[in-house]
N, C-alpha and C positions, 0 to 999 in steps of 0.2 A: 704760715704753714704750707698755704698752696705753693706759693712761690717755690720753694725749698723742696717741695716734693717735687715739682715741674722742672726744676735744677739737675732736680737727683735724675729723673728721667733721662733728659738730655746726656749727663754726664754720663750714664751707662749707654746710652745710642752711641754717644763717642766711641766707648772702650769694645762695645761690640763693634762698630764698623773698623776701627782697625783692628780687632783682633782676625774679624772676617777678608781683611784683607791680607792680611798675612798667611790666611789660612791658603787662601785663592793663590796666592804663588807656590806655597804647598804641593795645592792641588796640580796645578799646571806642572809644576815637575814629576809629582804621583804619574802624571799624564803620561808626559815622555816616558817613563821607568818599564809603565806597562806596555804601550807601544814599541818598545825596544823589544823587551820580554817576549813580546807577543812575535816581533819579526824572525826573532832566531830560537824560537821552541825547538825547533827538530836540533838544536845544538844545545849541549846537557846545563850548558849556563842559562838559556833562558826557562827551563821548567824551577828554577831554586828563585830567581826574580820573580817569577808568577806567583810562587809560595809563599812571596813577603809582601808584594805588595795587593793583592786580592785584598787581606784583612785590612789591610790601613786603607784601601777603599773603600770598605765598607762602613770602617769606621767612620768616616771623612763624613762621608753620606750621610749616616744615621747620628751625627751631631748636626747636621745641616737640618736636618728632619727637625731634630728636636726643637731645635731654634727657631725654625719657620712656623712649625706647629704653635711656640709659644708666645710669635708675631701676629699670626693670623687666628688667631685665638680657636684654631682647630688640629688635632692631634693629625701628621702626614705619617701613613701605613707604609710598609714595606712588605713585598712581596718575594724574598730569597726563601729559598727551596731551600730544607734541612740537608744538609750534605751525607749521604748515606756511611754505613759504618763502614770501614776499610782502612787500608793504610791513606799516606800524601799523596799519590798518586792517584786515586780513588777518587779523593775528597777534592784534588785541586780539578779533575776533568768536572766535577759534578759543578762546580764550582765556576767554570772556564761554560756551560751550558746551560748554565743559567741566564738569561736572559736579563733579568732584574741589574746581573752585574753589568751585563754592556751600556745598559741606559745608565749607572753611576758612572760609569766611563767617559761616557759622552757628556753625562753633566761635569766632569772635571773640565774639558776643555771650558764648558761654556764661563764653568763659574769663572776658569784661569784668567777671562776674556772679559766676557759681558758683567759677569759679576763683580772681579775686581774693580771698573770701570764705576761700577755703580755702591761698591763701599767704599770707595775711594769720596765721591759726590757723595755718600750717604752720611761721611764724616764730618764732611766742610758742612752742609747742611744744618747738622748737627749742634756743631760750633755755632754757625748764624742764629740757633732757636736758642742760644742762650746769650745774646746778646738782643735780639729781636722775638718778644714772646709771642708774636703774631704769624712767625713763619710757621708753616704747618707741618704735623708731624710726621704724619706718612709722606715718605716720599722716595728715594732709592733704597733706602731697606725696605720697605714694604715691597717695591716690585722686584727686587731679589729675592726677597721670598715667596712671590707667589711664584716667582721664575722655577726654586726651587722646587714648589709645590708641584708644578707643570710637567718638569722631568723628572722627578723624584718617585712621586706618586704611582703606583699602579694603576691601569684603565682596569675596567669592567674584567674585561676577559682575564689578565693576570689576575686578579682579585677570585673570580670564577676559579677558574684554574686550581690559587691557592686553596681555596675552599674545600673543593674538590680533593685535595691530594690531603689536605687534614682528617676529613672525612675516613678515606683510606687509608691513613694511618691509627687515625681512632679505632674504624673496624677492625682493622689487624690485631694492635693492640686488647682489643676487647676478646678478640675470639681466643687467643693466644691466655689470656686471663681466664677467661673460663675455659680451656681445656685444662691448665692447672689445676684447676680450681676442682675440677672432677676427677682429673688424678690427686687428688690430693683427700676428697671424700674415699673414693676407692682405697685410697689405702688406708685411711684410718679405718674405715669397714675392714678390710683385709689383718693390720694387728689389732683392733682391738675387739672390736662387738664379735665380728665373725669368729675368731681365736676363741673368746671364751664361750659361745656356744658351743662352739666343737671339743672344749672342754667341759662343758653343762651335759651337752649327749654322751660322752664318755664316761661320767661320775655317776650317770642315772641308768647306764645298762651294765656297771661295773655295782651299782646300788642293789640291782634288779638280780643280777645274779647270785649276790649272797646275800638275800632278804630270809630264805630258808638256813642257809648254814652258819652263818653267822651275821645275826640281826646287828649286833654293837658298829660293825665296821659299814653297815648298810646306813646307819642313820649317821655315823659318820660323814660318807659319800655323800649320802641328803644333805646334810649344814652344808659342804662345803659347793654343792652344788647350788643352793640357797643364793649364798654368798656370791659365788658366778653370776646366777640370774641377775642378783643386782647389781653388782659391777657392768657388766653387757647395757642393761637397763640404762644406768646412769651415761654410761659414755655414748649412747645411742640420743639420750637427749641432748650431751654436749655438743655430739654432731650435728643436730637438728637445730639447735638454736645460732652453732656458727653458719646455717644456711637460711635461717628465719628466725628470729629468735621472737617466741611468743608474744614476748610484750609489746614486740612491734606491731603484730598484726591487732592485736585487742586495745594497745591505747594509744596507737598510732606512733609518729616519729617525737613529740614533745614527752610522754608518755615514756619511748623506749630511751630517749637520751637520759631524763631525769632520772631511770632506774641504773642505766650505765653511772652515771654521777655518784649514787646512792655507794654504786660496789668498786669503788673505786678507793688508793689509800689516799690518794690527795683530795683536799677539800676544794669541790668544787660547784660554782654555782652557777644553775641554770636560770636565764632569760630568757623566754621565750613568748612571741607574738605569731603563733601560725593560727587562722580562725577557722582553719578545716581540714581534714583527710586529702593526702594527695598521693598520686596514684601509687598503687606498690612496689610497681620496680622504682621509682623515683623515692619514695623514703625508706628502702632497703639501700640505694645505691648513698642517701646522704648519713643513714644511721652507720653505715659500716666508714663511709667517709669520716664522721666524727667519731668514731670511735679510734681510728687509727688516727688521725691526730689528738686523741687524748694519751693513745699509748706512746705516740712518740713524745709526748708533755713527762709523760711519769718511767719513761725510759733515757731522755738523753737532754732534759732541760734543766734539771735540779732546781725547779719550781716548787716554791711552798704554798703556792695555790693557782687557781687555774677560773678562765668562766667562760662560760658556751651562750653566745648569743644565735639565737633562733627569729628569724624575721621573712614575713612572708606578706608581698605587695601584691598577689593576685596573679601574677606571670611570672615570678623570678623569686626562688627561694635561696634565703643568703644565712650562710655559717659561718659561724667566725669565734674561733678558738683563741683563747686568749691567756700569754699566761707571762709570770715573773722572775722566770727563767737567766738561764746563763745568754741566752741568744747562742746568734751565728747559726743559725737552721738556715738552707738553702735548698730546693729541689735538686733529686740526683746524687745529694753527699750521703745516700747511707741513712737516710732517715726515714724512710717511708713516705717521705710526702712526693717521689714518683708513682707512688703505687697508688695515693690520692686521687693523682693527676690524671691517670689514664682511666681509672674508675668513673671521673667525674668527667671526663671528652666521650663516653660512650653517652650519653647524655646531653652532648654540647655545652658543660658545664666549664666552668675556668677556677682556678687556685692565681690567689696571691701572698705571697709571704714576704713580711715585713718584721726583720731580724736584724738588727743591729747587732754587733760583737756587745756582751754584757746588760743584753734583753733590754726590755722584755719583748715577747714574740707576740706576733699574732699572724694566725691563716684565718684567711676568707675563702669560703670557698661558693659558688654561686651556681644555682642548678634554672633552668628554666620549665617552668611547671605550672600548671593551675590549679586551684583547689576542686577537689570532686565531689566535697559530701561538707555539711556541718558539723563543725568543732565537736569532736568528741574526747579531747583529753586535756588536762589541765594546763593552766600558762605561768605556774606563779614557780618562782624560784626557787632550788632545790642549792644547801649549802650541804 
């Protein structure tokens, strides 16, 4: 069985060193294309060449990544800058100033060159380890891929940098969210609570004036001024609770999810392992996060059940929605799970979603946090 595994090995070293070789003459003409592109920009055919071949550099690169990351049994980062909103023109300067892109450039030559050279050697090698089970494994694929690793990779500073500019978009994005978020109280203060008090003080000095001349039409006024207070009353808690909602603050985040579960029409069940109180913007920011992936669950999954795992290691609190849905959920299509995303990066938090066409789904979503106080609300599972 070792044998046959150590075969199997070899026989995919092959197919990757030439596929990697094939790629590296690819590469080396990607090379030229942009080079070209690049000489004659000020003439209108080289900005449509810059436009086609940027993406398949990057692509090139970021399969390169993968491959060496799954060589060197460490994942290689990338450092390209979100290309800002605008037209082609916009996107492709943003693009042409990125810096990330010129080092994929310069690794095109290298790969077209040094690399080819070396999946070329990395093949035959290959070939010899399945005739000789002593020749050793690493050998010109490993050092193309650290080569890889070398100029692919971001230094400190670009990593800094990127850090940086995420930061600044998280804060934008957050601040940008809560002004909404206050135009949005404002105005339901404005039609609804506010409206019917002004209709409450209207029915009680319209009460007051014909309390003498005619009493039947004043206690009229009263009921229906009654019925206002409570109205006003009710949708002033509704408001209150889309900004804190009670159960949260009294039985924490395991507490307020298992109550969301309860009122919810899909059955659904909670897991939860958090062994303490964590702080309140952080389980305000992850109850609202699970609940908006529960309402995209009973909104666009046609899921006939659903379950919320709650898990908590002492530095890193992790969500993970789970359901039996139609699939095909992606970040950005219309589903809420951008509004997730940017919720949970004011936080340094991250989303992953794993959605196959015809489910089932699941989002994780991961906050970094400590616990502040001991366990004060239950763990055991809510169907």
């Amino acid at each position: 069985m070792d044998v046959a595994n150590e075969a199997s090995e070899r026989l995919k070293a092959v197919w990757w060193a030439l596929l990697l070789a094939v790629l590296s003459y690819v590469g080396l003409g990607l090379f030229c294309v942009v080079a070209t592109g690049v000489a004659v920009v000020l003439v209108s055919v080289g900005i449509p060449v810059l436009m086609v071949s940027f993406p398949l550099v990057r692509w090139l690169a970021n399969f390169h990544r993968r491959w060496a990351g799954n060589l060197l049994g460490a994942p290689i980062p990338s450092s390209y800058r979100t290309p800002p909103d605008g037209n082609a023109l916009v996107r492709l300067w943003a693009v042409a100033r990125d810096r990330a892109t010129w080092r994929d450039v310069l690794w095109l030559l290298v790969n077209g060159t040094v690399g080819l050279v070396l999946t070329v050697v990395g093949a035959f090698e290959s070939v010899l380890g399945l005739l000789f089970w002593w020749w050793p494994k690493k050998g010109a694929l490993y050092l193309d891929a650290l080569i890889v690793r070398w100029l692919l990779s971001p230094n400190e500073n670009a990593l800094l940098a990127s850090r940086v500019r995420e930061l600044a978009e998280s804060r934008a994005e957050t601040v940008d969210s809560q002004a909404a978020e206050i135009r949005r109280i404002e105005r339901d203060l404005h039609d609804g609570a506010q409206a019917r008090l002004v209709a409450l003080g209207m029915n009680l000095g319209m009460a007051a004036d014909a309390v003498d001349t005619d009493p039947q039409t004043a206690r009229l006024l009263l009921a229906e001024a009654q019925a206002t207070s409570s109205q006003a009353l009710a949708e002033l808690r509704g408001l209150v609770r889309g900004i804190l909602p009670p159960v949260l603050a009294d039985r924490g985040l395991v507490g307020a999810v298992q109550a969301l579960a309860l009122a919810t029409p899909l059955p659904i069940d909670v897991d939860a392992d958090v062994p303490g109180r964590l702080a309140a913007p952080v389980e305000s920011a992850a109850y609202f996060a699970v609940a908006e992936a529960i309402a995209n669950v009973i909104k666009h999954s046609g899921a006939h059940q659903a379950r919320v795992m709650l898990r908590h290691n002492g530095n890193l609190l992790q969500m993970t929605v789970e359901d039996d849905g139609r699939g095909g959920a992606t970040p950005g299509a219309g589903s809420g799970l951008r509004g997730i995303e940017r919720r949970l990066a004011a936080f340094d938090g991250t989303l992953r979603v794993t959605s196959p066409p015809g489910g089932p789904t699941s989002v994780t979503m991961e906050l970094p946090c400590e616990s502040s106080s001991p366990k004060t609300s239950p763990s055991s599972g809510t169907g």
